[in-house]
VOFIVEX-107034 format. One line per field, with one value per residue (C-alpha): residue in one letter; x, y, z; residue number from 1. Coordinates in Angstrom, 3 decimals. Layout:
BEGIN
drenvo	A,... $
x	X,... $
y	Y,... $
z	Z,... $
kolfi	NUM,... $
***
This chain:
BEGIN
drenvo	X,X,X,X,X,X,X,X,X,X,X,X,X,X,X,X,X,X,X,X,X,X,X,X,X,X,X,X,X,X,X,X,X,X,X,X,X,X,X,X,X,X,X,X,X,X,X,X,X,X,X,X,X,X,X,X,X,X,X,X,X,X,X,X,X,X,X,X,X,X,X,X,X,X,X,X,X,X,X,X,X,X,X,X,X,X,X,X,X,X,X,X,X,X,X,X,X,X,X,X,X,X,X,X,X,X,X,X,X,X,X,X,X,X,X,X,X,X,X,X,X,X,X,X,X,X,X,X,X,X,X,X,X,X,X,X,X,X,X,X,X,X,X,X,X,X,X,X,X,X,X,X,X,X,X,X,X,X,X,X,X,X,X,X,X,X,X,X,X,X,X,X,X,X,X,X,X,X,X,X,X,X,X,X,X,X,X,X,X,X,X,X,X,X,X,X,X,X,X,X,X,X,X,X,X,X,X,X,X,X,X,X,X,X,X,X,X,X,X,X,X,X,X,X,X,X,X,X,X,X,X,X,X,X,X,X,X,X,X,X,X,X,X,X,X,X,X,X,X,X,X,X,X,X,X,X,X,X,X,X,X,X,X,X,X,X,X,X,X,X,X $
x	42.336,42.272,38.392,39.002,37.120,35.416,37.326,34.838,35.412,33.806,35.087,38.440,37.427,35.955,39.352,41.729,40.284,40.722,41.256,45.414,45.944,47.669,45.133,42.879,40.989,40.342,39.124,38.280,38.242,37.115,39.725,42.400,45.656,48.093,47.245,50.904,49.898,46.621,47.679,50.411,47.699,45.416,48.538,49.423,45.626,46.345,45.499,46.117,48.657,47.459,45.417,45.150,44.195,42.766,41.864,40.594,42.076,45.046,46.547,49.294,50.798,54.734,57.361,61.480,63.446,60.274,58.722,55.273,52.622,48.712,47.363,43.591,41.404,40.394,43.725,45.742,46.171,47.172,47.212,49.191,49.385,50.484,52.983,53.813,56.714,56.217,59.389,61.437,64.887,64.293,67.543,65.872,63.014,65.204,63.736,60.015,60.080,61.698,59.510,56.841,58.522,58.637,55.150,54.113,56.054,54.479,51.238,51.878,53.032,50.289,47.375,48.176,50.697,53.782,57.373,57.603,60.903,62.604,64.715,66.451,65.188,61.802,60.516,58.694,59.261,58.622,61.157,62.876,59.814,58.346,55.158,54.923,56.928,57.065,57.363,58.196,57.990,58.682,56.102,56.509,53.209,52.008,52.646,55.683,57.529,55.032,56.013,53.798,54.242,52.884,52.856,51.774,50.933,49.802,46.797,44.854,47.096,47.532,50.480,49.887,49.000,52.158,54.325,57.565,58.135,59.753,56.860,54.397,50.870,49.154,46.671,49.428,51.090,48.183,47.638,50.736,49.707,47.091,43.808,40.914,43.627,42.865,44.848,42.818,40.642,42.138,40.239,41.630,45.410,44.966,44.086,46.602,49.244,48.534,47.610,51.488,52.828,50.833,52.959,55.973,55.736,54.266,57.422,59.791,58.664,59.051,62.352,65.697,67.688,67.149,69.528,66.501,64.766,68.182,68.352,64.184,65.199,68.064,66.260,63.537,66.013,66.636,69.703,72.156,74.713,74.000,76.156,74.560,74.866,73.812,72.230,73.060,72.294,74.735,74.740,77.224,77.140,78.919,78.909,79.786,78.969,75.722,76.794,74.389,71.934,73.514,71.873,70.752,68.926,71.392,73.211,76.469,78.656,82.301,83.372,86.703,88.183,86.617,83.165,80.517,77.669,74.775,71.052,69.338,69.641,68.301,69.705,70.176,70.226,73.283,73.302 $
y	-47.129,-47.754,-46.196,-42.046,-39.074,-35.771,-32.608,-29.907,-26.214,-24.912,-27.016,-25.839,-22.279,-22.197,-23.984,-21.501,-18.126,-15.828,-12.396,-11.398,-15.095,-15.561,-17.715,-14.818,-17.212,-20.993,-22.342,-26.142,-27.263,-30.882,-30.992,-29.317,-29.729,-28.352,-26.002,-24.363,-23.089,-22.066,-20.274,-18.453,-17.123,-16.126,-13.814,-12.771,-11.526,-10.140,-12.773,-11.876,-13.734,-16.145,-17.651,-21.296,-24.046,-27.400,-29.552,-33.683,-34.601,-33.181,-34.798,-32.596,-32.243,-30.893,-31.843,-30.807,-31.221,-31.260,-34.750,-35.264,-37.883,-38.329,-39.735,-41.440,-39.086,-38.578,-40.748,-37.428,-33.689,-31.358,-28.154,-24.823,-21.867,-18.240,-15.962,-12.223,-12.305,-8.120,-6.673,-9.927,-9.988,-11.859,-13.974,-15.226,-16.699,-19.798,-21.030,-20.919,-24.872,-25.681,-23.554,-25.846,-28.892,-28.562,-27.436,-30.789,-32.647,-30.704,-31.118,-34.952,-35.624,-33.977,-35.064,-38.490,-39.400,-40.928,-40.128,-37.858,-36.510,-34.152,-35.223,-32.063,-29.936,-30.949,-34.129,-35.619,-39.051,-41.570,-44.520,-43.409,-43.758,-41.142,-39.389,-35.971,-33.651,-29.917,-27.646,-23.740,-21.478,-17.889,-15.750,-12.208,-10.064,-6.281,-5.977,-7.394,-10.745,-13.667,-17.218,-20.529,-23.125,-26.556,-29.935,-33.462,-35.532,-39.159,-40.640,-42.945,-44.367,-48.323,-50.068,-50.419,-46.854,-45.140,-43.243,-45.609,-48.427,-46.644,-43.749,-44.596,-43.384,-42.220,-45.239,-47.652,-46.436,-46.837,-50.408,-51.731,-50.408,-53.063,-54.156,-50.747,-48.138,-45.518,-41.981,-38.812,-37.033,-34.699,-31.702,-32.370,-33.071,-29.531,-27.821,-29.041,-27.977,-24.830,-23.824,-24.846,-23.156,-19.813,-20.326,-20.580,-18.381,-15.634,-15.988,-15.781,-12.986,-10.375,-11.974,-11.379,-14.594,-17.548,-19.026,-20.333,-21.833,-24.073,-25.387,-26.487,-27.738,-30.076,-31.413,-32.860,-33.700,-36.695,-35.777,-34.584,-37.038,-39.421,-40.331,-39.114,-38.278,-35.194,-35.396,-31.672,-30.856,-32.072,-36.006,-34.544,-36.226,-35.589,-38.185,-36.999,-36.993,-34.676,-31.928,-29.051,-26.929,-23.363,-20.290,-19.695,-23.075,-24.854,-28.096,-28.191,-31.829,-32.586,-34.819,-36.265,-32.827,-30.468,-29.089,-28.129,-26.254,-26.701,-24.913,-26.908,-30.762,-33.845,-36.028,-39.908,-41.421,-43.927,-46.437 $
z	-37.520,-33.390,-32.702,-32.723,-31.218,-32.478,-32.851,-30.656,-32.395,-29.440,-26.421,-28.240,-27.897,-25.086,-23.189,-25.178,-25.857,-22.517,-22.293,-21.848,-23.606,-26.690,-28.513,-30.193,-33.083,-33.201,-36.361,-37.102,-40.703,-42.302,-44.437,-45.692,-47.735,-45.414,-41.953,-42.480,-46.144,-45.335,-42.398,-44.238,-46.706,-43.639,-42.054,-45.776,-45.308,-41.987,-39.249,-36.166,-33.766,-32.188,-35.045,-34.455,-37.588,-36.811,-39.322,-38.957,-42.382,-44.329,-47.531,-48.147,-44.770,-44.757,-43.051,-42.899,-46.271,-48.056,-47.085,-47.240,-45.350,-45.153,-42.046,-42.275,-41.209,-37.660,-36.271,-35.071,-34.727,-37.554,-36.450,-36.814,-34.937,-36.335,-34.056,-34.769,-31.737,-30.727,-30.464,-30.471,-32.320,-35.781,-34.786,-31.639,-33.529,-34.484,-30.865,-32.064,-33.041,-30.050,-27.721,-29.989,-28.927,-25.266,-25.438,-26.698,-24.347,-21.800,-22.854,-23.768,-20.434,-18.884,-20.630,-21.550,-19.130,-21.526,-21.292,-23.956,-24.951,-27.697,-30.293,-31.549,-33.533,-33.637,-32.970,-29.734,-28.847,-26.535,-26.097,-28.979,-31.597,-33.304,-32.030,-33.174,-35.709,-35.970,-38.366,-38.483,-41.673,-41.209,-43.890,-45.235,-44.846,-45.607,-42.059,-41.256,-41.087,-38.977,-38.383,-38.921,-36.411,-37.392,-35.408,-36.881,-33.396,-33.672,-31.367,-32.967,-35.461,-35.416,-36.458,-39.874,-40.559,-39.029,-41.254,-40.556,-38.763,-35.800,-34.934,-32.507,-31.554,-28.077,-28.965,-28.970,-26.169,-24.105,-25.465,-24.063,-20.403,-20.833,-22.122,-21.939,-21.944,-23.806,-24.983,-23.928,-26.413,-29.428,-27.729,-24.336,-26.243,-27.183,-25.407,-23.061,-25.635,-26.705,-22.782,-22.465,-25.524,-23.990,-21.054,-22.785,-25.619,-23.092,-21.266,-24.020,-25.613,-22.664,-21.657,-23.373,-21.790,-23.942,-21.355,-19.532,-22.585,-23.324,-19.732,-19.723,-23.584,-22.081,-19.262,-21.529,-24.429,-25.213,-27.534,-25.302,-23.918,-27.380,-30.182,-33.339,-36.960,-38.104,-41.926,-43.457,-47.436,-50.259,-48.584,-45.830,-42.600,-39.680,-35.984,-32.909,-29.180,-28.401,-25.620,-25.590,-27.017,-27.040,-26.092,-29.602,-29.647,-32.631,-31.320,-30.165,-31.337,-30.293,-33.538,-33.674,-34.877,-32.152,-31.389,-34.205,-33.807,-35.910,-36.689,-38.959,-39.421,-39.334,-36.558,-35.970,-32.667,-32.785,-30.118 $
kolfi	1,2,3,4,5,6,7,8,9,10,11,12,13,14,15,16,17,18,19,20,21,22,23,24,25,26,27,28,29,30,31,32,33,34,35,36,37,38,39,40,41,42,43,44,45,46,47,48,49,50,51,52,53,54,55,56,57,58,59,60,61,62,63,64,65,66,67,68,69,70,71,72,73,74,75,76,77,78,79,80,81,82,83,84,85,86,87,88,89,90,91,92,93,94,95,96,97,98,99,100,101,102,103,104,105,106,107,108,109,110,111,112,113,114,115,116,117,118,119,120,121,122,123,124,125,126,127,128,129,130,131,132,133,134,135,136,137,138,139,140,141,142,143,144,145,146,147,148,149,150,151,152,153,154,155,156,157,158,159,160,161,162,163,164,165,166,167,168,169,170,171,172,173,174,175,176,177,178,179,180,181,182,183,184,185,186,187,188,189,190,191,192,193,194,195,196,197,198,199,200,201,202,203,204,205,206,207,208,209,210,211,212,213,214,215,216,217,218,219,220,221,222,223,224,225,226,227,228,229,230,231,232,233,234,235,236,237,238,239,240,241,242,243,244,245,246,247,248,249,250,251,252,253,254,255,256,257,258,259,260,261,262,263,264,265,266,267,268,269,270,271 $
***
């Protein structure tokens, strides 16, 4: 492990709780299987929106199609965030890991300065490695339907400890600018973040045009234009040319029979 830094419950609260924001609660937590499934319980229990679950260590951490990974403790940010969208159309909320994603690319840029990108549907990468994954679980409650919104983001991971050979790390990243570099702290990483994704999400949630969420998704996507495969259940696969992200956030591919449209997938970048 590259040296780390000390997740601050109360610099985190004190950056993100304001009043009118969306962040309402900030918890921090040693360790913890996963922050999706314990958040899920929490809104079951009725958590508010807004909830937000840090933890330093998690050994049961989920990602799509049901893959798992364990990061040494202290090397990166696990956290999860719980949204009750108010009055939003349950088909719109297909754009919550997205509206994640630019958030994180956002903040990534921001705060650390790398050209983070999005790999549709929900990774954030930089140069075409791996650097952060997110993902969204919608959970029934007493009170109504909620979503959990998770993101995996790697800082201080060194080469060895990455989950495949082609992610990357902040810590690495700042390496090859040269010798002393250094990525910014996990507090300041964010709180960078979630100050974007209150921006965002704020935004979305009063307006009914997701037409402006596809066009700030495309210019930060680095999808679009690329040949790729698209990985779907049952060992299909289908290549094709990249060519948008509709309106309703699923991918639009022109294949060699005509153009597909797709909202859930894993996706290659062929080159």
């Amino acid at each position: 492990m590259l040296s780390g830094d000390h997740l601050d419950v109360d610099v985190l609260r004190r950056e993100l709780l304001r009043p009118g924001g969306l962040w309402q609660a900030v918890d921090v937590v040693d360790r913890t299987g996963s922050t999706n499934a314990d958040l899920a319980d929490r809104a079951r229990r009725g958590a508010a929106s807004g909830s937000v679950l840090v933890t330093d260590f998690q050994d049961a951490g989920r990602g799509r199609q049901g893959r798992t990974w364990v990061a040494p403790r202290g090397t990166g940010i696990a956290l999860s965030v719980l949204l009750r969208p108010d009055g939003v159309d349950p088909a719109r909320w297909s754009w919550l890991p997205l509206l994640a994603g630019l958030a994180v690319v956002e903040g990534v840029r921001r705060a650390a300065d790398v050209p983070a990108e999005l790999k549709w549907p929900n990774d954030v990468l930089v140069a075409e490695r791996k650097l952060c994954g997110i993902l969204a679980e919608r959970v029934e409650t007493p009170t109504g339907p909620a979503c959990v919104v998770g993101l995996g983001l790697n800082v201080w991971l060194s080469a060895d400890e990455l989950p495949v050979p082609s992610a990357t790390s902040l810590a690495l990243l700042a390496a090859e600018r040269g010798p002393g570099e250094r990525p910014p702290s996990r507090n300041l990483l964010i709180a960078t973040i979630l100050a974007a994704f209150d921006l965002i999400y704020s935004r979305w949630e009063v307006l009914d045009d997701d037409s402006l969420f596809a066009a700030s998704y495309l210019k930060r996507c680095a999808t679009i234009g690329r040949q790729v495969k698209v990985l779907l259940p049952d060992d299909v696969e289908v290549e094709g040319q990249a060519e948008a992200v509709d309106h309703d956030g699923r991918l639009v591919v022109r294949t060699a029979t005509g153009l597909r449209t797709f909202s859930a997938g894993d996706v290659v970048h062929l080159r």
